[in-house]
N, C-alpha and C positions, 0 to 999 in steps of 0.2 A: 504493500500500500504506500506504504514512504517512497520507495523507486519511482514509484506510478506519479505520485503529488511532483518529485522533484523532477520527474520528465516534461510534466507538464508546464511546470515554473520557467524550464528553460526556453521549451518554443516557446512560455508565449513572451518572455522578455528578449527573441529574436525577431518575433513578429513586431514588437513594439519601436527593434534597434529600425529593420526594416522599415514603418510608419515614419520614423525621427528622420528619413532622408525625404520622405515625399513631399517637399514641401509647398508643389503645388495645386490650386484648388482643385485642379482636374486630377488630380490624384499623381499625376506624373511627377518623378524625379526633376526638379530641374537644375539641378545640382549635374547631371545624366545630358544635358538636353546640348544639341549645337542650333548654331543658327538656320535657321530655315534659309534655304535654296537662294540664293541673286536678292536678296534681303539686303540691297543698296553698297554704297562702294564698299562694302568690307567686302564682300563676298567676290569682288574682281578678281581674283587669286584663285578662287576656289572655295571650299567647303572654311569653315570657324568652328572649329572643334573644342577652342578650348580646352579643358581637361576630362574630358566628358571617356577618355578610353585610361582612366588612372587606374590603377590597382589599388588593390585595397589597400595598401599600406600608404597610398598618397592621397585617401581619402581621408580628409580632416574633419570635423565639429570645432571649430575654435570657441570661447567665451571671454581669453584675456588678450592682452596687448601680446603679451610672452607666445603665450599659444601661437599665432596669430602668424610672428615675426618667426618661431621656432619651425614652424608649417611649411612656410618658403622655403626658410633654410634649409630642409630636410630634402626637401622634392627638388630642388634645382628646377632645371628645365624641363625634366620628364613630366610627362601629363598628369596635374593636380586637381584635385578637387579640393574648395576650402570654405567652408563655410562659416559663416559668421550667426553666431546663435546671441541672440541679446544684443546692449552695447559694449562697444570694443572704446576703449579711448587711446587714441595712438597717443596724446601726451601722458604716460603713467610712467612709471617703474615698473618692473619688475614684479611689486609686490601690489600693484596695483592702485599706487598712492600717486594720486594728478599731480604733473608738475605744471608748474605758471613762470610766469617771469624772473620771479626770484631763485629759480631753481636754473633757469636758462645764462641768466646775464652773467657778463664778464665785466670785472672791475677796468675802468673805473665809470661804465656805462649808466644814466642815469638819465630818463626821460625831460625832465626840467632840466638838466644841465643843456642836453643834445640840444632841445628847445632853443634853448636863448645862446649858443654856440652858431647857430645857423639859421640863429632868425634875420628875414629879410632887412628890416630896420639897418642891420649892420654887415651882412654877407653881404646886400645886392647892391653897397655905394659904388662897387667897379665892375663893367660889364668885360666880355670877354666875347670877340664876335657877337656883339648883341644879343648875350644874356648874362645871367652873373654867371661864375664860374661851377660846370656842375659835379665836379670831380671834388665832393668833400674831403675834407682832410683832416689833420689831430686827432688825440686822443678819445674822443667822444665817439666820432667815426668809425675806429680801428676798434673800440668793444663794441660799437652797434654791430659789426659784422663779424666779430668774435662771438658774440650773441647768436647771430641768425645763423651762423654752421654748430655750433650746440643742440638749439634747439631743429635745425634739418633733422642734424642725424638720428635724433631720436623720434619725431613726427613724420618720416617719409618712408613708404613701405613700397619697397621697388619688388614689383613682381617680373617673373621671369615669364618665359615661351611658354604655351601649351597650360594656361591655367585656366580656373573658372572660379570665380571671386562670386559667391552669391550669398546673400541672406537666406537663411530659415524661419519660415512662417512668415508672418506682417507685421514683423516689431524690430530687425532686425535694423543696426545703428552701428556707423564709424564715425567715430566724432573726432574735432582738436587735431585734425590732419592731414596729410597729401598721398592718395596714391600717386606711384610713380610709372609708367608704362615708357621706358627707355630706349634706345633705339638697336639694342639687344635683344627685344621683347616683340614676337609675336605672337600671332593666335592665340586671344586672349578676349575671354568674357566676364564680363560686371554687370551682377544683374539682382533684382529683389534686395536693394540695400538702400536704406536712407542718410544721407551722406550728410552731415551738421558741422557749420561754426571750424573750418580750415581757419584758424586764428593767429595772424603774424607778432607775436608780443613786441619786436623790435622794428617796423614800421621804418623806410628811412623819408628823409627830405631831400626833393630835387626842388632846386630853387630855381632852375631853368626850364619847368616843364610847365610850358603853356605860357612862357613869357611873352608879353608884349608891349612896346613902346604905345602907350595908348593917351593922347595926349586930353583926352574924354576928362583923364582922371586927374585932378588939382592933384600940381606938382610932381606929376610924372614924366620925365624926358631921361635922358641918357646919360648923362653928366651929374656928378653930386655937386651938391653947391652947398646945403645944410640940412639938417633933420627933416623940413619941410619939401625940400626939393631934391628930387634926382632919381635915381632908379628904384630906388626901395620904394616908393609912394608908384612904381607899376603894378598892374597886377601878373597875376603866374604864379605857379611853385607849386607842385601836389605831393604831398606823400603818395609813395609805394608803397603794397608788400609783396610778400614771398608765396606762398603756397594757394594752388589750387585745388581743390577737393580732387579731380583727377587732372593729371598732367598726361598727356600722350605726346612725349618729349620722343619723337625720333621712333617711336614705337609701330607698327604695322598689324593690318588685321583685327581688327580689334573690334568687338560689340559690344557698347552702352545699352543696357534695356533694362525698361519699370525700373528703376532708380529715382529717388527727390535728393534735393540738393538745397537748403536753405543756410544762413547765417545763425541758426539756432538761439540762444539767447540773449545773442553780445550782436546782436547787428552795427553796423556802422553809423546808425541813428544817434549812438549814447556815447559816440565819440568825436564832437563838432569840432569845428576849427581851432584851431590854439591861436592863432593870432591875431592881429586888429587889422582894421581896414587899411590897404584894400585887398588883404590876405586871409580874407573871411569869409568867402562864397561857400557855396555849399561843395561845393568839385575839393575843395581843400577839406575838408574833413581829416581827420589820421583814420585814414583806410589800416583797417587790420586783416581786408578781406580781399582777394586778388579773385580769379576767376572762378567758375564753378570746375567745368569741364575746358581744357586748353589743347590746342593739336596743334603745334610747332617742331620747328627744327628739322625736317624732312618725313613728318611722318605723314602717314600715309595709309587709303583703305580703312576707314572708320566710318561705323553706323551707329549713330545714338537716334535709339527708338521710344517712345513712348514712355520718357521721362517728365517729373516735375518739379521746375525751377522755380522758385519761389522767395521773393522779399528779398530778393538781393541788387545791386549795381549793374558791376560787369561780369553776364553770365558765361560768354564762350568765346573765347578768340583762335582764330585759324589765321594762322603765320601773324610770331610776333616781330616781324621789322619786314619796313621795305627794303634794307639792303642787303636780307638773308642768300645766304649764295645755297644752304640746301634747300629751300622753300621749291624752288621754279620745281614745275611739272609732279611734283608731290601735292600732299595736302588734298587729296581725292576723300571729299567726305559726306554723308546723306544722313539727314536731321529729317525726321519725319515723324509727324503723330506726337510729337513735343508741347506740354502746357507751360506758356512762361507765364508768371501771375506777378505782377507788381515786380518786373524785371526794368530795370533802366535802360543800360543798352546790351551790346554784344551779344546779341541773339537768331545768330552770329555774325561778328564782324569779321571778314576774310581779306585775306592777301595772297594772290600764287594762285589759289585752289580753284578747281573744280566741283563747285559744289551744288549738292541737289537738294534742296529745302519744299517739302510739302508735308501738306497736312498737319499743320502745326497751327497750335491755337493760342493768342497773344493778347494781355489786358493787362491794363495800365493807364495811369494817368499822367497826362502830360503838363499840368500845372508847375509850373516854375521855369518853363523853357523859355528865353532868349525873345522877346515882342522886335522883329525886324524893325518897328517902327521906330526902336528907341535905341540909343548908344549903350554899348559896354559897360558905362559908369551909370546908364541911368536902371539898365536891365540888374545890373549889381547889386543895386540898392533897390529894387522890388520883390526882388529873390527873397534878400532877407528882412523885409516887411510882413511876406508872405508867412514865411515859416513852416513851410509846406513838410505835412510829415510821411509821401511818398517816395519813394523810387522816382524821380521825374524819368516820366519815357521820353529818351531827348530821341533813340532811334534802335530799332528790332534790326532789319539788316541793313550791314556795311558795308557795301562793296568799293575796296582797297585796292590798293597798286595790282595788276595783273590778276586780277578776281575774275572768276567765271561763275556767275552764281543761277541758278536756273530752278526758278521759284513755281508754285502748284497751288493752288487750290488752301494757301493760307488764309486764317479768318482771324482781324484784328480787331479790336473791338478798345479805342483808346480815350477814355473821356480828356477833355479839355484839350484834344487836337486832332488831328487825323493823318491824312496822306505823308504831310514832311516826315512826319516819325515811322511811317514804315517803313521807308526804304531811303538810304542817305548815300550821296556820291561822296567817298572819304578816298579819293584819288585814284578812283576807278574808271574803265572805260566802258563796261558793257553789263547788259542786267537784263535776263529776260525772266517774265512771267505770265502766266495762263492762270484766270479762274481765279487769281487772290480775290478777298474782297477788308475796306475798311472804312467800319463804320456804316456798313450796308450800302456801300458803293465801291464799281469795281477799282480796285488798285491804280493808281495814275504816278507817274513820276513826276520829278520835278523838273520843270522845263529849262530850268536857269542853269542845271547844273548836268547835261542831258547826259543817259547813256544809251548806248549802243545795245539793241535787243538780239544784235548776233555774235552769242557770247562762245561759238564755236566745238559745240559739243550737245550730245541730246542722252539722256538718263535712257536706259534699258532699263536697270537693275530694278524691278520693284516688287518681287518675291511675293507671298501672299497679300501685299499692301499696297493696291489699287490706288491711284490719285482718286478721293471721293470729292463729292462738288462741297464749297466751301462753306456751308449753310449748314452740314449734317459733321462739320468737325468739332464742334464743342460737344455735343451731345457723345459723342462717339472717344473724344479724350477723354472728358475728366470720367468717362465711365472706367477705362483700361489704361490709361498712363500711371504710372508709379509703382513702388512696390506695394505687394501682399494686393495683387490685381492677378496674378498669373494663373 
């Protein structure tokens, strides 16, 4: 009788180990699963397997950071499976204790020092080619970025070839971190994970970034004369940071699917400007938060599907410079079936790429953007009258230096603006679309700043995801975009 009972205790706590991988609603493994056929430019190559042929001993359950990082380790390249059960905080220990700023900095680093070290008042009296100088320097500098390789190397989790990065069940959380998808890395899928708050603690200042002689502004010319006059009284300068919730740095093959991506509880809302006018717009802010999802460096062949971006800036950039020498003829990438929800811009802003954007659904308000009617210093001072506490949508796509962006059946829906904010010439020549619509009118570009609708290339790839007409995409995202949808 005892044999009998303990026979039975074991199947059923195999049947249960069994159950703990199924973690989709259709009862499928998706842990198990590749990508479905011509499923947009990843699948140019061929099949996205991911880690979906692991052996069982590269099959993971993770629940800590250790776990997690000891997972990768273990498997190298060969095909993995890793699952992320609960939250994971990539900034912890070991022993599972969050580290913060104080745990990261390097002496003699200190926020209000860095501050008034390179505040404008006193960095931007001498310009340098028409802006101040933006190669900072001193000690403040040299532990800000003593700082930010600490804190990398413990928040970035570089996964290898052949993996499958997914949540279990619909609770699943990486928070306080950057995956890395490197240019060593292919065939690789992320998918049923809610991605939270990629938090930069050391923030740097460019004090050349977005400068302008703008003579709008009392006291602003090229020359310092006194406190009152000279380049510090222009505006410019924005903080950076570091980490994107995922980075596709040089990395290939690769499927984003049902994933969200929010700022978590630290948005960049509760960290305003530090400085006085006219270094107080709202674009100055101390950004802690860099991209969501980023595809630079040469990489290439990426599908991000039926994700939700939410309450953030800048949510997705594809090639970050125009002077990148791997960008040309890479950067092959299709965003489709995507919810951005109170996203500002980069959704997405491209450069290089070829990219297919359909079926994606866009809301936002555009209150705080730029009244052409009025100058720089008078738009500056309405801004912060306003006090506007959204994401201003200043622009959904960018199409950038050598961009090919070939747009579908997108539905925008942007209070307090419309057409300028879907679609922005940011030093592009071409832009074609079918079937968008914004604000219940179809799509129009903007005449002033014209592109080219033959952008020299036409999407095949659309796997079981049909361009639908643009009327039937909200109902059909927010029902299936994100995790614990599958």
């Amino acid at each position: 009788m005892k044999k009998s009972v303990l026979a039975i205790s074991i199947a059923m706590m195999g049947m249960l180990g069994a159950c703990a991988t199924m973690e989709g609603g259709s009862g499928e493994d998706i842990g198990r699963a590749t990508m479905p056929a011509n499923d947009g430019w990843a699948a140019a190559e061929g099949a996205v397997t991911g880690g979906s042929a692991a052996k069982p001993e590269n099959d993971f359950t993770v629940t800590t950071r250790k776990e997690l990082f000891d997972a990768v380790a273990k498997a190298g390249s060969a095909p993995s499976i890793i699952r992320i059960k609960g939250t994971i905080n990539l900034s912890s220990d070991d022993s599972g204790r969050e580290l913060t700023e104080k745990d990261y900095a390097v002496a003699p680093y200190n926020f209000d020092e860095y501050m008034k070290t390179y505040a404008p008042a006193k960095w931007n009296q001498k310009l340098e080619k028409g802006r101040p100088d933006r190669s900072l320097d001193g000690p403040q500098e040299e532990a800000r970025l003593a700082s930010v390789k600490k804190q990398r190397a413990q928040v970035t989790l570089k996964l290898a070839s052949n993996t499958t990065l997914v949540g279990v069940g619909s609770d699943a959380k990486l928070v306080k971190g950057n995956v890395w998808i490197g240019p060593e890395a292919e065939n690789v899928i992320i998918r049923n994970i809610a991605f939270e708050d990629a938090f930069d603690y050391f923030p740097g200042w460019d004090p050349g970034d977005s400068f302008k002689i703008d003579k709008s502004y009392p006291g602003c010319q090229d020359a310092y004369v006194d406190a009152g006059t000279g380049p510090q009284k222009c505006p410019g300068g924005r903080w950076n940071s570091e980490y994107d919730s995922i980075s596709v740095n040089g990395g290939k093959r690769v499927w984003i699917d049902h994933n969200s991506f929010n700022d978590g509880n630290r948005p960049d809302k509760l960290f305003p400007p530090v400085y006085p006018f006219p270094h107080n717009e709202v674009t100055q802010k101390v950004q802690h938060h860099d991209g969501m999802i980023d595809v630079t460096n040469g990489a290439n062949y990426v599908t991000v599907s039926y994700n939700v971006f939410k309450d953030h800036d800048k949510a997705m950039l594809i090639g970050g410079s125009d002077s990148s020498k791997l960008d040309p003829n890479k950067l092959k990438v299709t965003i489709h079936n995507n919810f951005f929800d109170n996203v500002g811009q980069r959704a997405p802003r491209v450069r290089f790429g070829q990219v297919h954007v359909y079926n994606n659904y866009f809301v936002g308000d555009a209150a705080g953007n730029d009244d052409p009617k009025l100058s720089a210093y008078e738009n500056h001072l309405a801004v912060i009258k306003a006090k506007g506490d959204n994401n201003i949508f200043r622009q959904a796509l960018g199409a950038g230096k050598d961009s090919a962006i070939y747009s579908e059946g997108n539905l925008f829906e942007i209070k307090n603006g419309g057409q300028a904010q879907a679609v922005g010439n940011m030093g592009g020549k071409v832009f074609f679309d079918a079937g968008s619509v914004v604000n219940g009118q179809p799509l129009k570009l903007d005449v002033s700043k014209p592109l080219s609708a033959d952008v020299g290339w036409k999407p095949t790839l659309y796997g079981n995801n049909a361009v639908r007409p643009a009327a039937e995409v909200p109902a059909h995202v927010k029902a299936h975009a994100g995790p614990g949808k599958l």
